[in-house]
N, C-alpha and C positions, 0 to 999 in steps of 0.2 A: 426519492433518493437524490442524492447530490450531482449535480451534472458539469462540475470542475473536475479537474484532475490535480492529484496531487503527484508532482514532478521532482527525483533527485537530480539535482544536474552538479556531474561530477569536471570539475573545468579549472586549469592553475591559471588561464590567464584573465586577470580580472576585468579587463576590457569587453574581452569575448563573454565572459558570464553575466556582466552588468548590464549589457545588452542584451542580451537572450533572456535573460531572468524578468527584467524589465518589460517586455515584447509577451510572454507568457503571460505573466501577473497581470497586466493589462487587461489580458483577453480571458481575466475572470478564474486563474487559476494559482493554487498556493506550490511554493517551488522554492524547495532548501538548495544549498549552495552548500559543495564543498569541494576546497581546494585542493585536496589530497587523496588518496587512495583511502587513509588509513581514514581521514573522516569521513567519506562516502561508508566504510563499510560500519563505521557506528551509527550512523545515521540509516541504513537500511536493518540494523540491527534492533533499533530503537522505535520506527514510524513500521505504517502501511504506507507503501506507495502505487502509483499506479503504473509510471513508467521512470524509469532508470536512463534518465542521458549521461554520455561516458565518452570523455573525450582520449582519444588512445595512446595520446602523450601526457603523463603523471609526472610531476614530479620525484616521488617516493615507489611507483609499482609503475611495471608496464602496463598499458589497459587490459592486454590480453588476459592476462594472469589475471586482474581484478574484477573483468566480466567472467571468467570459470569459475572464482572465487563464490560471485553472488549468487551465481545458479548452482554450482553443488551444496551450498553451505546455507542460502537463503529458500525464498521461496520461489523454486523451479520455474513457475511460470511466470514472476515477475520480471515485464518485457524489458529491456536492454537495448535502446541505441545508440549507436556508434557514433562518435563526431572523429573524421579522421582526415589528415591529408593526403593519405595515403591511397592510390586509384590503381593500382595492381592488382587483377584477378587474385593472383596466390597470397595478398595480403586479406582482400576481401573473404578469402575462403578460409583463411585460416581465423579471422574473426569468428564465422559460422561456428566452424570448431569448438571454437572458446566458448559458444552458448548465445552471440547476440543474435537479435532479433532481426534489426535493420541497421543500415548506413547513412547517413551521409556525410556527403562531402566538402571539405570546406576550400573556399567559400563557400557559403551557405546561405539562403534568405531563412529569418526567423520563422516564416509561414510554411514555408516546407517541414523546418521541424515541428511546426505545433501539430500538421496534418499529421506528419510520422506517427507520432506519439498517442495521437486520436487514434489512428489506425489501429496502432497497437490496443491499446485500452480495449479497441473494440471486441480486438480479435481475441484475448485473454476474454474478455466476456463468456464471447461465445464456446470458449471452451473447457469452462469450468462447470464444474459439477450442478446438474439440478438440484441437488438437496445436499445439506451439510447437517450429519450425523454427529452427536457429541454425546456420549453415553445415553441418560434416556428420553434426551430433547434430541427433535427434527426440526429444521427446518427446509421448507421446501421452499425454494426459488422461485419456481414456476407459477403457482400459486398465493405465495406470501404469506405462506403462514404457518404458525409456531404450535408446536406441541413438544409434550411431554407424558412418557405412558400414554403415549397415543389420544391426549387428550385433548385440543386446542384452546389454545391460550388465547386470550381477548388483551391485545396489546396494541397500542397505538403505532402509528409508523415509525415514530423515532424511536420508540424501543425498541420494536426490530429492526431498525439501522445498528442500530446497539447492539444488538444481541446479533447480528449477522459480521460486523468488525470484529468480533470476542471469537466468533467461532470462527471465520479464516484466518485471525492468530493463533488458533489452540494449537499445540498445548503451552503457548507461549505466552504471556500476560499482558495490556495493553497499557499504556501509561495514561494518566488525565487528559494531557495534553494533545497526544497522540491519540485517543478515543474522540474527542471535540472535534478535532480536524477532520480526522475519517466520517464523523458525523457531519457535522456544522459548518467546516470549512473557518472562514473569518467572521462567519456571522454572530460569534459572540465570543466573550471572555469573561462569562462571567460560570463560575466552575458551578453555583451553587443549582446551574438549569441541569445539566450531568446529574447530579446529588437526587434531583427529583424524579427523572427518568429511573436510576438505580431503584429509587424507593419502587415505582411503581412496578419493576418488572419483577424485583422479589415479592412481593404479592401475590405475583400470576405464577412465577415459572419456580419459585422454592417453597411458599408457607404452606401449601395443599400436600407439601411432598415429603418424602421422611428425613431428607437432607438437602441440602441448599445447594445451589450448582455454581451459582452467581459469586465469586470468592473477593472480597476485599484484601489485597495484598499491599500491608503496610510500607511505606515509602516509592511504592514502583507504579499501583493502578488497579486495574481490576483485572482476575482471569475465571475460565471455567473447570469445574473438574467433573469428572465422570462420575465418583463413587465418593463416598462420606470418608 
C-alpha cells in the first residue's frame, strides 16, 4: 500500500498555499489546493483524502461552518486541521465543536504541519474498522484478504488496493482519476494499467458469481453494488 498522503489544503492566500503545498509535495505527497470554501467541498466531494487542512479564514464561508460541513455531510472520520491565527481557548474550543481534529497556529513551520497530518492519518488508521462488508464480499483488513460467499479470492495487491478504495467509498462511486491516486499516487497516467486491474478483479470477485458487484458507471468511474 501507498505510504503518501493525499492532502486537501483549504487556504485563500496564495503565498501561504504555495509554500505549504510546495514543502508537502516535496516530502513525497499529492495535495489539491483550493481557494475557497465552495471548492474544498467539491473537491472532498469528488477524491478520497486522507487529511483535510483548513485554514479558518475563507474567503466565501467561515472555517467553522465548513469543518461542520465536511464531517456531517462527508466522511465522519476524515481528519480536519485547523490553520488558524486565532490562540484563544474559546476559539480553540469552539473549533473542537465544529468537528476539527487538530490546530495549528500561524505562524507555522511547514514540518509541524506535515507531522500533524501524519499523526492524524495515523490515528484514523487505527480507528477504522477491521473488515469492510459490502453485500456478499469481505474484506478483512487484518488479514488482507478478499472474499465473496465466504470464498477467497486470489487477487493480487493492487487489486485489493482497488477494491479496498471502492469499498471506503460505497455507496458512493469513485472516478478514474480519483481511483489512480488513491492507488498509485503519481506513479502513473496511463489509465489503460486501471483497465487491467478491472479486468482482472471481475474474474475473481463477479464471473463465478450470479451478478457482478464491480459496476462500470459511465462518465463518473467505477462503483459497487450489493444486489443485481
Amino acid at each position: 500500500m501507498k505510504q503518501f498522503l493525499h492532502i486537501l489544503l483549504i487556504e485563500d492566500d496564495p503565498v501561504l498555499a504555495t509554500q505549504l503545498e510546495g514543502f508537502l509535495s516535496d516530502a513525497g505527497h499529492i495535495v489539491d489546493l483550493a481557494p475557497t470554501g465552495k471548492d474544498g467541498l467539491r473537491l472532498v466531494a469528488n477524491h478520497c483524502y486522507d487529511v483535510v487542512i483548513l485554514d479558518l479564514s475563507l474567503p466565501d464561508t467561515d472555517g467553522m461552518e465548513l469543518c461542520q460541513h465536511i464531517k456531517q455531510n462527508g466522511e465522519s472520520i476524515l481528519p480536519v486541521l485547523m490553520l488558524t491565527a486565532r490562540t484563544a481557548l474559546s476559539d480553540k474550543l469552539a473549533g473542537f465543536a465544529a468537528g476539527t481534529d487538530d490546530y495549528v497556529t500561524k505562524p507555522y513551520q511547514p514540518d509541524e504541519v506535515l507531522v500533524r497530518c501524519l499523526s492524524l492519518a495515523r490515528r484514523r488508521d487505527l480507528h477504522q474498522a477491521k473488515a469492510l462488508v459490502i453485500g456478499e464480499m469481505a474484506i478483512d483488513l487484518v488479514t488482507n484478504t478478499v472474499s465473496r460467499q465466504q470464498q477467497v479470492l486470489h487477487l493480487s495487491a493492487t487489486d485489493k488496493a482497488i477494491l479496498i478504495a471502492l469499498a471506503k467509498a460505497h455507496p458512493m462511486p469513485l472516478g478514474r482519476l480519483a481511483l489512480i491516486e488513491r492507488v498509485w499516487g503519481n506513479d502513473i497516467h496511463n489509465s489503460d494499467v486501471l483497465k487491467s486491474h478491472i479486468y482482472t478483479i471481475r474474474q475473481q470477485l463477479d464471473k463465478p458469481f450470479e451478478f457482478p458487484m464491480l459496476k462500470t458507471i459511465h462518465g463518473v468511474g467505477f462503483g459497487l453494488q450489493e444486489s443485481a
